[in-house]
GUPABA-279658 format. One record per residue (C-alpha): x, y, z. Coordinates in pm, 1 decimal, padded with zeros to 6 digits. Each point is the difference from the previous one (the first is absolute). Layout:
// residues N
<node><px>X</px><py>Y</py><pz>Z</pz></node>
...
END
This chain:
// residues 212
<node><px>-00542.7</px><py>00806.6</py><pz>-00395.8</pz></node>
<node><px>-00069.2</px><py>-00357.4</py><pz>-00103.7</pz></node>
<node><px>00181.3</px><py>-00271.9</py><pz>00245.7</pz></node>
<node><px>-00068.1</px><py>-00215.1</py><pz>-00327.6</pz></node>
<node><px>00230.8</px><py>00152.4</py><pz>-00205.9</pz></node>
<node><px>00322.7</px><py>00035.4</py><pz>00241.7</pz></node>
<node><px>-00034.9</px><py>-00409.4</py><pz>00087.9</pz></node>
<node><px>-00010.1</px><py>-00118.0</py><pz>-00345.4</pz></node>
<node><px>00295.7</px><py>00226.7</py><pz>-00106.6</pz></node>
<node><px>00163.3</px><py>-00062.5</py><pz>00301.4</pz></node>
<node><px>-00035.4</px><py>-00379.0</py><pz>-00038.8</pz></node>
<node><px>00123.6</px><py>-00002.2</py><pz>-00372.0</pz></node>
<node><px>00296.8</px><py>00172.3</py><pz>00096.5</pz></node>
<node><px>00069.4</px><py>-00197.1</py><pz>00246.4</pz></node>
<node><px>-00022.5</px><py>-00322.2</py><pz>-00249.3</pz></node>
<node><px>00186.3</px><py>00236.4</py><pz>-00238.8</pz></node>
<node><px>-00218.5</px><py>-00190.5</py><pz>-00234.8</pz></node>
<node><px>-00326.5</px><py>-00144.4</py><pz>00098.0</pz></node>
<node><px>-00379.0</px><py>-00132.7</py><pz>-00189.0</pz></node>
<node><px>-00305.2</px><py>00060.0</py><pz>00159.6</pz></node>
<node><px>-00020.8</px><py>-00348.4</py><pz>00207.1</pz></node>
<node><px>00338.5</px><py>00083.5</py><pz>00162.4</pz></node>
<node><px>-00099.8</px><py>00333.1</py><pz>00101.6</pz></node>
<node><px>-00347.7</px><py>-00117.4</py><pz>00133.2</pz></node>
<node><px>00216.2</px><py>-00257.5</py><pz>00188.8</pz></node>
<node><px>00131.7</px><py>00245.9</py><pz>00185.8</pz></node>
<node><px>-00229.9</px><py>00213.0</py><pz>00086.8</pz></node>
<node><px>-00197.3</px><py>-00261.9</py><pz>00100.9</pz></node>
<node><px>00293.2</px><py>-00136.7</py><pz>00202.3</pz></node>
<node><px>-00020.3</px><py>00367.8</py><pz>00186.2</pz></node>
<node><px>-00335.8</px><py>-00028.5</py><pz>00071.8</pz></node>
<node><px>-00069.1</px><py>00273.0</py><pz>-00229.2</pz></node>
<node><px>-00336.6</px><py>-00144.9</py><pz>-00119.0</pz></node>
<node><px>-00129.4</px><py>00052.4</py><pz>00339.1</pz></node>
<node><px>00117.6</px><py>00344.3</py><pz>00116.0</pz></node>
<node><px>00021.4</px><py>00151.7</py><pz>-00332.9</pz></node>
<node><px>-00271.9</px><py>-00204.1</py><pz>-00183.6</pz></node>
<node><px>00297.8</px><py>-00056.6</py><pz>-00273.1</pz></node>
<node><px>-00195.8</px><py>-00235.1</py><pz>-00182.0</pz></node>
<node><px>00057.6</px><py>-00238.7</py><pz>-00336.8</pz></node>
<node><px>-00151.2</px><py>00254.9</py><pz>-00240.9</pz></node>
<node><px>00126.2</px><py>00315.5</py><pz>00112.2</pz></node>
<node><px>00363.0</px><py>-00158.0</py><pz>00031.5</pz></node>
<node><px>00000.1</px><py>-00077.9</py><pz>-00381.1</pz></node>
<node><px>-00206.3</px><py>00344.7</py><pz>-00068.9</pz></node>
<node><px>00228.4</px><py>00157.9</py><pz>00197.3</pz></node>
<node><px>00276.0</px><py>-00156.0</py><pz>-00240.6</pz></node>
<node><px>-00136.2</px><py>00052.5</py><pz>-00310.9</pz></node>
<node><px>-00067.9</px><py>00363.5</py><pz>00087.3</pz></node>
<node><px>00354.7</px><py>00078.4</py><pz>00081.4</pz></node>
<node><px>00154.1</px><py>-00171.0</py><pz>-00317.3</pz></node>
<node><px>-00231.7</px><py>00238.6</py><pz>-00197.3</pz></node>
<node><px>00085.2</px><py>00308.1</py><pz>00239.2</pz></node>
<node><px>00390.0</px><py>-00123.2</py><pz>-00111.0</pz></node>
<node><px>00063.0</px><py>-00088.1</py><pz>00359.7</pz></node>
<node><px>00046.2</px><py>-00352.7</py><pz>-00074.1</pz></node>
<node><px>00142.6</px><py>-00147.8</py><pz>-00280.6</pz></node>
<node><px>-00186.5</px><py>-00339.7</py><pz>-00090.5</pz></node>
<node><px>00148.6</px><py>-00259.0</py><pz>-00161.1</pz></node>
<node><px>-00157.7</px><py>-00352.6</py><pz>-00110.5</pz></node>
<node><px>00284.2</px><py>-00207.9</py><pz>00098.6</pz></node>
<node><px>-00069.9</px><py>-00258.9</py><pz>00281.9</pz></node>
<node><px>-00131.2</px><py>-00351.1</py><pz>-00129.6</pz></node>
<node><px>-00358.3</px><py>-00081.9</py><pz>00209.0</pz></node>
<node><px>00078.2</px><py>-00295.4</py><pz>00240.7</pz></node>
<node><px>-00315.5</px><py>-00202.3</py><pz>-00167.2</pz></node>
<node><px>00117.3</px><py>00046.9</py><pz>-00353.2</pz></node>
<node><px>-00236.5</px><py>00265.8</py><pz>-00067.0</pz></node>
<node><px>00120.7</px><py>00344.5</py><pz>-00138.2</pz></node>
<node><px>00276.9</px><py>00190.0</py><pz>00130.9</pz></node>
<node><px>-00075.0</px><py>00243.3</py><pz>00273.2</pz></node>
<node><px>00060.3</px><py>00368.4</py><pz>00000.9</pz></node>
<node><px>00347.7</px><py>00073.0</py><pz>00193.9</pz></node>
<node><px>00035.2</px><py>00362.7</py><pz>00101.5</pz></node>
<node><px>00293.3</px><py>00207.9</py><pz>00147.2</pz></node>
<node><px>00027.5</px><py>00360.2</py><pz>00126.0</pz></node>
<node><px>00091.0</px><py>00251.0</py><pz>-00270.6</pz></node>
<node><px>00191.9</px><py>00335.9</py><pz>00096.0</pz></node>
<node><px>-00331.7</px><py>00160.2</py><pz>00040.0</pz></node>
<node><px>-00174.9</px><py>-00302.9</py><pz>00243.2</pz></node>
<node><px>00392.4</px><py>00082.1</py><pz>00208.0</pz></node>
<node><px>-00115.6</px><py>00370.1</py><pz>00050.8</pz></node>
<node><px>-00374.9</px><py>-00088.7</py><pz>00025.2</pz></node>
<node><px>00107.6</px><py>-00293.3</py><pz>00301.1</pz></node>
<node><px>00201.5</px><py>00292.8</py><pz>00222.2</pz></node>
<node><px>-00217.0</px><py>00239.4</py><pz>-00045.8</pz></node>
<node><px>-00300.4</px><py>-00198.0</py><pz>00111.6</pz></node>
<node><px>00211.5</px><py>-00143.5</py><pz>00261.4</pz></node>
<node><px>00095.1</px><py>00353.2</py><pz>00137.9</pz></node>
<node><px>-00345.8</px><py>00116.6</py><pz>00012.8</pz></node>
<node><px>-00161.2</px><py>-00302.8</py><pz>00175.8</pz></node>
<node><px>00282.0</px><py>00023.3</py><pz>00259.6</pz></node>
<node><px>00010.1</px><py>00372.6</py><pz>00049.4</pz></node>
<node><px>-00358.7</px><py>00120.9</py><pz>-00037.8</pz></node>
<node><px>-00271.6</px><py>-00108.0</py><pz>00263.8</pz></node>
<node><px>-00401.2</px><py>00020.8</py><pz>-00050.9</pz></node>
<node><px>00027.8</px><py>-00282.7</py><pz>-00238.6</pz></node>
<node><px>-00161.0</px><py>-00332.6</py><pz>00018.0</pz></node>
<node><px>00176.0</px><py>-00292.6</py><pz>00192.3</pz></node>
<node><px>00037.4</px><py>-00185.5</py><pz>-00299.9</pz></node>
<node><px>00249.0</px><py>00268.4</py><pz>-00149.9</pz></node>
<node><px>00201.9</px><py>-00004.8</py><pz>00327.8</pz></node>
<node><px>00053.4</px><py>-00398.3</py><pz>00019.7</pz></node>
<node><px>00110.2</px><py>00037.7</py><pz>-00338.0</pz></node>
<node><px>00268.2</px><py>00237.2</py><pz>00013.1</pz></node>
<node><px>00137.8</px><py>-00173.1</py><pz>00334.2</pz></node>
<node><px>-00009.6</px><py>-00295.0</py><pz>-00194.4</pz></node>
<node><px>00318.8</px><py>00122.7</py><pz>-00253.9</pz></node>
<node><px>00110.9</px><py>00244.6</py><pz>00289.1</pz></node>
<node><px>00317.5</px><py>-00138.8</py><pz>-00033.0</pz></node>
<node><px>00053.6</px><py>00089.9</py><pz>-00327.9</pz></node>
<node><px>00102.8</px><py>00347.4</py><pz>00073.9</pz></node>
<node><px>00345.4</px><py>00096.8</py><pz>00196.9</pz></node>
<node><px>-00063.9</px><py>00019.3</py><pz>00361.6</pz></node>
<node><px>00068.9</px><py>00356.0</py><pz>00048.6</pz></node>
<node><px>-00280.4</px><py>00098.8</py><pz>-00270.7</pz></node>
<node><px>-00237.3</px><py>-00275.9</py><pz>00185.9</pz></node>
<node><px>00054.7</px><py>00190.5</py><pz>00319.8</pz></node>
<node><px>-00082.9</px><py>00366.0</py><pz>-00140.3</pz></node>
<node><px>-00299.6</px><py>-00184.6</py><pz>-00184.5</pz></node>
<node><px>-00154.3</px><py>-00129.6</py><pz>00302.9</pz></node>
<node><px>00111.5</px><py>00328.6</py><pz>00261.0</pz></node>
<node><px>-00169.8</px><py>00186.8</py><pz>-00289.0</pz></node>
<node><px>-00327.2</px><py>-00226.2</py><pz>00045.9</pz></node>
<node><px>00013.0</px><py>00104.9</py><pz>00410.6</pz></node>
<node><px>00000.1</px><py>00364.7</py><pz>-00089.4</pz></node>
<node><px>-00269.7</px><py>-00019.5</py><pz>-00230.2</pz></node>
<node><px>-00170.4</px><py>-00182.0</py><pz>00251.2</pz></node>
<node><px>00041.2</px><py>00188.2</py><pz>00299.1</pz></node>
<node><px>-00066.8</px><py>00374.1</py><pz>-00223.8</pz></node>
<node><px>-00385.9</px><py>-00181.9</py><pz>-00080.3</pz></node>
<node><px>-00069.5</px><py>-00073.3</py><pz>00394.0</pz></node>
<node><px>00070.9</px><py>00387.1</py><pz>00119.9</pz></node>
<node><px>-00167.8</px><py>00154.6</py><pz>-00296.4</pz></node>
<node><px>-00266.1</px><py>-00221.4</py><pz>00032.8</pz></node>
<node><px>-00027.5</px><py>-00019.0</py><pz>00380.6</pz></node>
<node><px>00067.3</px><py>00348.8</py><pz>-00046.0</pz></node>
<node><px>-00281.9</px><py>00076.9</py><pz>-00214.6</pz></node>
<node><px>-00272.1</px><py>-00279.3</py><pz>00148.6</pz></node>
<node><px>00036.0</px><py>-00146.1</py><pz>00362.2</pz></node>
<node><px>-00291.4</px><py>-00094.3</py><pz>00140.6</pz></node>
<node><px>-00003.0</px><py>00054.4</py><pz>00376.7</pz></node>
<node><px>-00096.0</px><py>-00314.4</py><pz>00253.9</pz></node>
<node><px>-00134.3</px><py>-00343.3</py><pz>-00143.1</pz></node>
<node><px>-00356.8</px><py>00195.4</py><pz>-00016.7</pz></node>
<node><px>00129.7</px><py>00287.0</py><pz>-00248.5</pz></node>
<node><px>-00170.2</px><py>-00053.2</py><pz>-00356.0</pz></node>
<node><px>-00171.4</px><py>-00289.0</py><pz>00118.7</pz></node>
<node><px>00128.7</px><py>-00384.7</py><pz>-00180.3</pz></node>
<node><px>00125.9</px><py>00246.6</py><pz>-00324.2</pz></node>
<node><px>00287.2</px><py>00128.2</py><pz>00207.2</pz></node>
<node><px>00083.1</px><py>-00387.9</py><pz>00025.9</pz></node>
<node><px>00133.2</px><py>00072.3</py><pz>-00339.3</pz></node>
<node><px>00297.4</px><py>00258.2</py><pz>00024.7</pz></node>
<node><px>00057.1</px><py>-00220.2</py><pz>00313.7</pz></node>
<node><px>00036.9</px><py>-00319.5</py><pz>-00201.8</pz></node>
<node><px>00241.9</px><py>00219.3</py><pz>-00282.4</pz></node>
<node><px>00206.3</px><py>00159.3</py><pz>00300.4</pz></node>
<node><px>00067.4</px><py>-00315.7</py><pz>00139.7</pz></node>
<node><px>00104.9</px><py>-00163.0</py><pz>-00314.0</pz></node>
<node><px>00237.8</px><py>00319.4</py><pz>-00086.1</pz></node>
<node><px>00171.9</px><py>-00099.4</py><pz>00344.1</pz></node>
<node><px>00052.7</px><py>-00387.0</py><pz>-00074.5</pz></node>
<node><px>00123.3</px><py>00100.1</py><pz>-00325.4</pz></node>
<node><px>00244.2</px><py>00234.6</py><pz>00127.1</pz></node>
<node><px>00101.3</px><py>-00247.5</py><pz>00293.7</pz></node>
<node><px>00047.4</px><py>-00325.7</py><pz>-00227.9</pz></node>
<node><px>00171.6</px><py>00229.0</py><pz>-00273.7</pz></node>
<node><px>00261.4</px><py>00156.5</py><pz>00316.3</pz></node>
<node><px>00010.9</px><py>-00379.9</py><pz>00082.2</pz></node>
<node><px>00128.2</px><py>-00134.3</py><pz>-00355.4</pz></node>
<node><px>00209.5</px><py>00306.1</py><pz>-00019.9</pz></node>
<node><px>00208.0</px><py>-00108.4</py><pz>00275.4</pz></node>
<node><px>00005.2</px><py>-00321.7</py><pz>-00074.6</pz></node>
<node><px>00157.6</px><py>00105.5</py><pz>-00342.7</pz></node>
<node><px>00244.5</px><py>00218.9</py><pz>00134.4</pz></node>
<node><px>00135.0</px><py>-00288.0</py><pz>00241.3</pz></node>
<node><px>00075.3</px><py>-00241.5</py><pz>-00277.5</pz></node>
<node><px>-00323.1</px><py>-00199.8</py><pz>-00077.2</pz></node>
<node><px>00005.2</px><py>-00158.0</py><pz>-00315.5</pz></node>
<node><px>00193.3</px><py>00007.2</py><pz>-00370.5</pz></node>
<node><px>-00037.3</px><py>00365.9</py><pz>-00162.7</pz></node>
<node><px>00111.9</px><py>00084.4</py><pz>-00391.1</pz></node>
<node><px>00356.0</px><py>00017.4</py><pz>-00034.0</pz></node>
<node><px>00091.2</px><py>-00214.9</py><pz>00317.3</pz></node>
<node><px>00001.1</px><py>-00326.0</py><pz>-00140.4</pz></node>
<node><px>-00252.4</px><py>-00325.4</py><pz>-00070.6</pz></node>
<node><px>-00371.9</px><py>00108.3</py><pz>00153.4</pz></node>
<node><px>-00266.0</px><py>-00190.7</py><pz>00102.7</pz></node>
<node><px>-00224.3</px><py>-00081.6</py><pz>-00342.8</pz></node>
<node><px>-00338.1</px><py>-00153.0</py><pz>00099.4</pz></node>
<node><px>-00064.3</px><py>-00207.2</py><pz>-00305.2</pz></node>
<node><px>-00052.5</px><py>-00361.7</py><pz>-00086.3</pz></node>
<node><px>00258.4</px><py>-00212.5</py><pz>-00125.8</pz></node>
<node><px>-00022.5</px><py>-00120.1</py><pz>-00317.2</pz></node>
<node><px>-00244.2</px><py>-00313.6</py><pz>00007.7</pz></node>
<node><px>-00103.1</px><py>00029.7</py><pz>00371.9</pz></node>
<node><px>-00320.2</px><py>-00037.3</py><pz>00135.4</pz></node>
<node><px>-00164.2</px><py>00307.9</py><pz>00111.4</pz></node>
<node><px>-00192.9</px><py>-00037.5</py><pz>00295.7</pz></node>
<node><px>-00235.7</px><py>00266.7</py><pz>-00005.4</pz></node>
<node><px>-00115.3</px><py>-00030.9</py><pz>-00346.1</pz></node>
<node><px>-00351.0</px><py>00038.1</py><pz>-00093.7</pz></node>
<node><px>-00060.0</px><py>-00291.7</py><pz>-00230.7</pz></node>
<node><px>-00221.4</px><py>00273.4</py><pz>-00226.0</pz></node>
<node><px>00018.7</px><py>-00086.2</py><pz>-00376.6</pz></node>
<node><px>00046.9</px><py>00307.4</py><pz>-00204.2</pz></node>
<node><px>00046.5</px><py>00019.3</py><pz>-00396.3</pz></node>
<node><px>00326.2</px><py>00208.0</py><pz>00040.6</pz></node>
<node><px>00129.3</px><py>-00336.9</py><pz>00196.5</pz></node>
<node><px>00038.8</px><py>-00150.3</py><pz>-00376.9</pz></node>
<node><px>00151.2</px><py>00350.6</py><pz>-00161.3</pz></node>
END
């Protein structure tokens, strides 16, 4: 699964309609350059892709600040609506995937109802804990010596199943007693810049989709 795809639909949707700058603005304002390498060109690749895949609807409508020619605007189509939750679901529910793909989906976690959050995430900690005993089941290497440094490696997997399990247990309950704005139970929490303001951890890179 691409964490590329769910951030730039999820950040349209959230503008309802966006161009290119504003959603690079935002993903830059999450950091997402750095942990998901959500750089300049595969932001506006990413966008042009989806418009032809009839996820997107483009439409050349917003004037370019330096007089130049209008920019591309896009907003989610029915199809981008079904493609966002079901990419959403996935990156919540199903582990073994990259980081990347994680950070994303917890970053529009809250726009699913809390209940379906919850069963997302509990069903996350069962997937979790079914890999460690089959696979402690089927390979556990006895003492520190066992296998020499390659048993390091179902060590280092093992370990990481357990964090994952403990953090996810940990946002579950934090969830479940009250923590933030869900769908349906009022005004959440959007993390994106106001109109105009300055973002502080922009890049400064000049890309030709900056103009389009």
């Amino acid at each position: 699964m691409s964490a590329m795809r769910l951030l730039v639909l999820g950040a349209v949707r959230q503008h309802g309609r966006a161009h290119g700058y504003q959603v690079r603005g935002d993903l830059e304002y999450w950091g997402a350059h750095e942990w998901a390498q959500a750089k300049p060109g595969s932001i506006y690749h990413a966008l042009k892709q989806m418009a032809k895949q009839g996820l997107l609807r483009a439409h050349d409508a917003a004037p370019s600040p330096d007089g130049g020619p209008p920019r591309t605007e896009y907003e989610m189509t029915d199809a981008g609506e079904a493609e966002f939750f079901a990419l959403l679901r996935d990156a919540l529910a199903r582990p073994g995937q990259r980081n990347d793909v994680l950070s994303a989906g917890l970053g529009f976690l809250v726009e699913l109802e809390r209940a379906e959050a919850v069963a997302l995430l509990r069903e996350r900690v069962r997937a979790l804990e079914e890999w460690r005993a089959t696979a402690t089941e089927e390979y556990a290497p006895e003492g520190p010596g066992a296998l020499g440094h390659i048993g390091e490696i179902m060590r280092m997997w093992v370990d990481a199943a357990d964090h994952g399990a403990a953090w996810t247990r940990g946002l579950i309950a934090r969830i479940e007693g009250g923590a933030y704005v869900f769908a349906g139970e009022g005004e959440p929490f959007v993390g994106v810049l106001a109109a105009g303001a300055e973002n502080p951890y922009a890049t400064g890179e000049v890309h030709p989709g900056d103009e389009a």
